[in-house]
C-alpha positions as CSV (number, residue, x, y, z in Angstrom):
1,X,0.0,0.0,0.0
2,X,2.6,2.6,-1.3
3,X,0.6,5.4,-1.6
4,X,-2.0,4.7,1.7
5,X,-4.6,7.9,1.2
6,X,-2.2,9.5,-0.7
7,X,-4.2,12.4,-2.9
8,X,-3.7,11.8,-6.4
9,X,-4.7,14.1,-9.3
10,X,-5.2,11.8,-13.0
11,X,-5.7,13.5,-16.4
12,X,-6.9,11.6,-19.1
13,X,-8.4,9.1,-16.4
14,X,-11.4,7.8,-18.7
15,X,-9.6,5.2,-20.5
16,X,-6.1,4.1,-21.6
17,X,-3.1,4.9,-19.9
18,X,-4.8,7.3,-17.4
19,X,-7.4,4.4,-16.3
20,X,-4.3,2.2,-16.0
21,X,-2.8,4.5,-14.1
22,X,-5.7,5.4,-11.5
23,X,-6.0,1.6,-11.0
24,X,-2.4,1.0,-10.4
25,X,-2.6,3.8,-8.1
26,X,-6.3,2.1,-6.4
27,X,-4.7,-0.8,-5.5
28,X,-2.1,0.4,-3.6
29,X,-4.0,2.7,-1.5
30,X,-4.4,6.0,-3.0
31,X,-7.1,8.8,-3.0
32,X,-8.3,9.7,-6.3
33,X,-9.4,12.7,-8.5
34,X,-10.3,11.5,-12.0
35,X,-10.7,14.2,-14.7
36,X,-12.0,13.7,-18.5
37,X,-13.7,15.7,-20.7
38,X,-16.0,11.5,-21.2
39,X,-18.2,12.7,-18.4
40,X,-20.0,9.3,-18.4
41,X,-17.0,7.2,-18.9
42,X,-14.7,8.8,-15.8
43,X,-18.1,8.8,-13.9
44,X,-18.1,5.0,-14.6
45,X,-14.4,4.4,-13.2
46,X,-14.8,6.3,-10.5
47,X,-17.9,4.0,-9.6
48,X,-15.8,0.8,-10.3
49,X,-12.9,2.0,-8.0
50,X,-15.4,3.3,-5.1
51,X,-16.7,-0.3,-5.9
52,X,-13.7,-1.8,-4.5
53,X,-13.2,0.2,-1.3
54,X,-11.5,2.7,-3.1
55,X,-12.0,6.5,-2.9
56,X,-12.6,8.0,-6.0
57,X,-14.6,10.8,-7.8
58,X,-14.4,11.7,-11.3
59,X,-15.1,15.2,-13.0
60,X,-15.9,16.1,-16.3
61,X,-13.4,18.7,-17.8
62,X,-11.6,19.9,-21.1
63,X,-8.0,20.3,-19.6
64,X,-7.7,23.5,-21.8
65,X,-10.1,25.8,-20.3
66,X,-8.0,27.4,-17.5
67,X,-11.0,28.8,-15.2
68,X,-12.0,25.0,-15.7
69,X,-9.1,23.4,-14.0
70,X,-8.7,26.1,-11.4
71,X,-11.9,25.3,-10.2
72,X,-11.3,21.3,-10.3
73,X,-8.1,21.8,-8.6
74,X,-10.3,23.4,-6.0
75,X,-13.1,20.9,-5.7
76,X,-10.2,18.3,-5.3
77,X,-8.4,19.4,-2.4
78,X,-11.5,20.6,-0.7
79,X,-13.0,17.3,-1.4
80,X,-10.0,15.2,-0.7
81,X,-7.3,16.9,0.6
82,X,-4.4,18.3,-0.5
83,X,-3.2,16.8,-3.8
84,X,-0.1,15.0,-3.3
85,X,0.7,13.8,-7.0
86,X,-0.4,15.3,-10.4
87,X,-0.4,12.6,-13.3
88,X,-1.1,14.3,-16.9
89,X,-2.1,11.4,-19.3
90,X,-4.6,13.6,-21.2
91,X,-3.8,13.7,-24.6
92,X,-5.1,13.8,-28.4
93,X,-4.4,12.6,-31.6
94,X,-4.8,14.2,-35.2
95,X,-3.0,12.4,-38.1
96,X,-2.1,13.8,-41.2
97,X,0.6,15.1,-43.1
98,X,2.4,18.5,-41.6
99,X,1.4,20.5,-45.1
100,X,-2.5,19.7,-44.2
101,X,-2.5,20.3,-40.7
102,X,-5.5,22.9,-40.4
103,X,-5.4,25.9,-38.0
104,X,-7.6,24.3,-35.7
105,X,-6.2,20.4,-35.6
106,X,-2.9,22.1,-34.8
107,X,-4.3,24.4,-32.0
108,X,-6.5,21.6,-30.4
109,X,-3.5,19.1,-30.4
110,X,-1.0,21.9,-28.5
111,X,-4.1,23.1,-26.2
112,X,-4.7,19.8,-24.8
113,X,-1.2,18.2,-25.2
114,X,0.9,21.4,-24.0
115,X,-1.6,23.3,-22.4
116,X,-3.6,21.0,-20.6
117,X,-0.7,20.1,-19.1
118,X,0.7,23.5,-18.1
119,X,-2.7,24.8,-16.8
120,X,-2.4,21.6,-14.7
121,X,0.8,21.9,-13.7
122,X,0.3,25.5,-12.6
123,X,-2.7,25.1,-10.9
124,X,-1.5,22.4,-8.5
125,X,2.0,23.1,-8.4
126,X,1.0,26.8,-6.6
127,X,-0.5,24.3,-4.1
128,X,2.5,21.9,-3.3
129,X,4.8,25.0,-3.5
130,X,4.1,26.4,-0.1
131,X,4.0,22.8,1.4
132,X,7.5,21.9,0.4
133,X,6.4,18.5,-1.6
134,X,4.6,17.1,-3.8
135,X,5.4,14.9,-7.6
136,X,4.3,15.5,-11.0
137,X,4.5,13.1,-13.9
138,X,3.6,13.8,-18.1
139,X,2.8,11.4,-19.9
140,X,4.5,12.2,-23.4
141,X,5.2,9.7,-26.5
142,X,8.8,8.5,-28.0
143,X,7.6,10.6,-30.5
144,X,8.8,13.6,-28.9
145,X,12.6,12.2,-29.9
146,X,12.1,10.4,-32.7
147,X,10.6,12.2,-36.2
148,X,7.3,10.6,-37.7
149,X,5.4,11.1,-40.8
150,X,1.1,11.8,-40.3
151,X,1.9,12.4,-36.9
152,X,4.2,15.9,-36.6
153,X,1.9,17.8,-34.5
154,X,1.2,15.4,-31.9
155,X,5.0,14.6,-31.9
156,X,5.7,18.9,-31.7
157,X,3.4,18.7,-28.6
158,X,4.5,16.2,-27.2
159,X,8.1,17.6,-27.2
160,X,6.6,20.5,-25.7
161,X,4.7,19.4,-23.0
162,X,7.8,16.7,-22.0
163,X,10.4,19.8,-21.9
164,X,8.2,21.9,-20.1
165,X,7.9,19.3,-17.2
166,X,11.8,19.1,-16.9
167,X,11.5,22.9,-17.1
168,X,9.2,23.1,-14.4
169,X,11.1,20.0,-12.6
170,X,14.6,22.4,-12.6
171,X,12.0,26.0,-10.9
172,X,10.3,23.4,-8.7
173,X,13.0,21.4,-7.2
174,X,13.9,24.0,-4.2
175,X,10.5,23.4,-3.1
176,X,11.2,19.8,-2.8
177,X,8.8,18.3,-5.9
178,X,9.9,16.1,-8.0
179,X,8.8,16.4,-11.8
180,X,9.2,13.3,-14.7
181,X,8.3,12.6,-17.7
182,X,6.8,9.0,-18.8
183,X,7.4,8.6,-23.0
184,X,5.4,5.3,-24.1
185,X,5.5,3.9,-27.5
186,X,3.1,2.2,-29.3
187,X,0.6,0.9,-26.6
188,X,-2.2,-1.1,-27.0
189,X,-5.0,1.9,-26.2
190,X,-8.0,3.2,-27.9
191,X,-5.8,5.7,-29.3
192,X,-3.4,3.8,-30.8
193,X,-6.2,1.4,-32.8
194,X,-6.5,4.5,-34.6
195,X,-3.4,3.9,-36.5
196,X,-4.2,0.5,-37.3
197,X,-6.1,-0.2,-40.4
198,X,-6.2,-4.0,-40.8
199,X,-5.8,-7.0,-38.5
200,X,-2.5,-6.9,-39.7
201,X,-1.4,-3.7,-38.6
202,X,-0.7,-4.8,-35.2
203,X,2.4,-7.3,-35.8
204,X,3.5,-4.5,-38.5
205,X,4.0,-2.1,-36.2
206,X,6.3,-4.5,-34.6
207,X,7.8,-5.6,-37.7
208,X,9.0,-2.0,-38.4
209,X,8.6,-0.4,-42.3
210,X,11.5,0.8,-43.9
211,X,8.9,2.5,-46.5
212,X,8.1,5.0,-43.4
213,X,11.6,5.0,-41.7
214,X,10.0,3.3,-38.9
215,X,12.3,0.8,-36.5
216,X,10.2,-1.9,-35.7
217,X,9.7,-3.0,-31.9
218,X,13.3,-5.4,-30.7
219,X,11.3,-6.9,-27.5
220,X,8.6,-8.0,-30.3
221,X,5.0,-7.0,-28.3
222,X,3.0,-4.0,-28.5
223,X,2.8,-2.3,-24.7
224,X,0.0,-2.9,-22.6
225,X,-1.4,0.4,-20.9
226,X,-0.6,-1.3,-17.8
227,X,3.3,-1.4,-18.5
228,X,3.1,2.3,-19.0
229,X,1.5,2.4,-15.8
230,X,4.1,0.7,-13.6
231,X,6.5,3.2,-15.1
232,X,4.3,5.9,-13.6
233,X,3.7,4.2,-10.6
234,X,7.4,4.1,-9.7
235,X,8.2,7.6,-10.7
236,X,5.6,8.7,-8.1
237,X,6.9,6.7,-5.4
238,X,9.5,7.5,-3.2
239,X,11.3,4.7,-4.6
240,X,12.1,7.4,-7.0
241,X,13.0,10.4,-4.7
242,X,15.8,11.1,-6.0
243,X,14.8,11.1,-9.6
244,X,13.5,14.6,-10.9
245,X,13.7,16.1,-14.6
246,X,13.6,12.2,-16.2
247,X,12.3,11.1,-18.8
248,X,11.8,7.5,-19.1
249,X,11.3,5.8,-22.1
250,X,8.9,2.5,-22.4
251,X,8.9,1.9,-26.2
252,X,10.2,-1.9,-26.0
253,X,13.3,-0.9,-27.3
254,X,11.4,0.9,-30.6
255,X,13.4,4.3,-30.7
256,X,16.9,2.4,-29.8
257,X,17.2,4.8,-26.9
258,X,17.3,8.1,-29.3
């Protein structure tokens, strides 16, 4: 029971990594604040968790209205306490090539993907500040590092938001809180069926394609959303107290450590 009625903060919580992560984080004790813009679906884990003799509450939110997540932030700790560990997972996807990115794909990708994570990031960390602790963890992509084609302004935003966290990490450390960044590769997630267009697509995407300068995956499997969770899981812990401005890769090997 790691994180015994520890507070915890998810993004993202409604499916895929986040819910991963909020279960991870269930089972070993922790108090949780689930937030989704899928009102029903966060509603619904929260449910299942409290189910279990966990405590949980979910609220509906788009992570890039500001007066939004100020208010959240607010209901949490007055709800729960205050928030010990901040875990952005919220994130979007719009595929296409660069030269016909619209206006508005491009904006939505970098006000979700960068700015829901500042505005979250901001909000709490003025909370954990004045109490000297507190630890913060983005969930970013290998695609951050590593150029792909369809996918160059999720990958710009995901660059952004994973430097801004060690950015933040380096202002924040004198206060005692420890900020890291999570980069998964390709992970078996709503999201990621997306980019798969037959049954094949899955063992292709370990294979590799040379046609789309794409390395394939060495450990041969497609991630589960759970192993992105463990690396979450350990990065809040104090098992990692010493770790801050990080960013750890779980790509099975896929981006050869670039």
């Amino acid at each position: 029971m790691e994180f015994q009625d520890k507070v915890v903060l998810v993004t993202g919580a409604a499916q895929g990594i986040g819910a991963a992560v909020a279960r991870a984080l269930a089972q070993q004790g922790a108090k949780l604040a689930l937030l989704d813009l899928q009102a029903d679906a966060v509603a619904a884990l929260a449910a299942e968790l409290n189910g279990a003799g966990n405590a949980a509450f979910g609220i509906a939110l788009d992570v890039a209205d500001s007066a939004a997540v100020d208010a959240a932030v607010e209901r949490v700790e007055l709800a729960l306490g205050p928030i010990d560990i901040l875990v952005n997972a919220a994130g979007i996807l719009r595929l296409g090539a660069a030269l016909d990115c619209s206006d508005a794909d491009w904006e939505q990708t970098f006000a979700v993907n960068v700015g829901g994570v500042f505005r979250l990031c901001r909000a709490v960390a003025r909370r954990m500040a004045p109490r000297q602790r507190g630890v913060i963890v983005t969930v970013a992509s290998n695609a951050s590092a590593v150029p792909r084609q369809q996918m160059a302004a999720y990958a710009a935003s995901k660059a952004a938001s994973a430097h801004f966290t060690r950015c933040l990490g380096l202002e924040l450390a004198e206060h005692g809180i420890r900020c890291n960044v999570v980069s998964p590769g390709s992970t078996d997630t709503a999201m990621q069926r997306l980019l798969w267009t037959s049954p094949e697509h899955k063992q292709a995407v370990i294979n590799g394609s040379l046609e789309h300068y794409r390395l394939g995956i060495p450990l041969g499997r497609i991630a589960d959303a759970e192993d992105i969770a463990e690396a979450v899981v350990f990065l809040a812990s104090d098992r990692a107290r010493h770790i801050t401005m990080h960013e750890l890769c779980v790509d099975g090997g896929a981006t050869l450590g670039a």
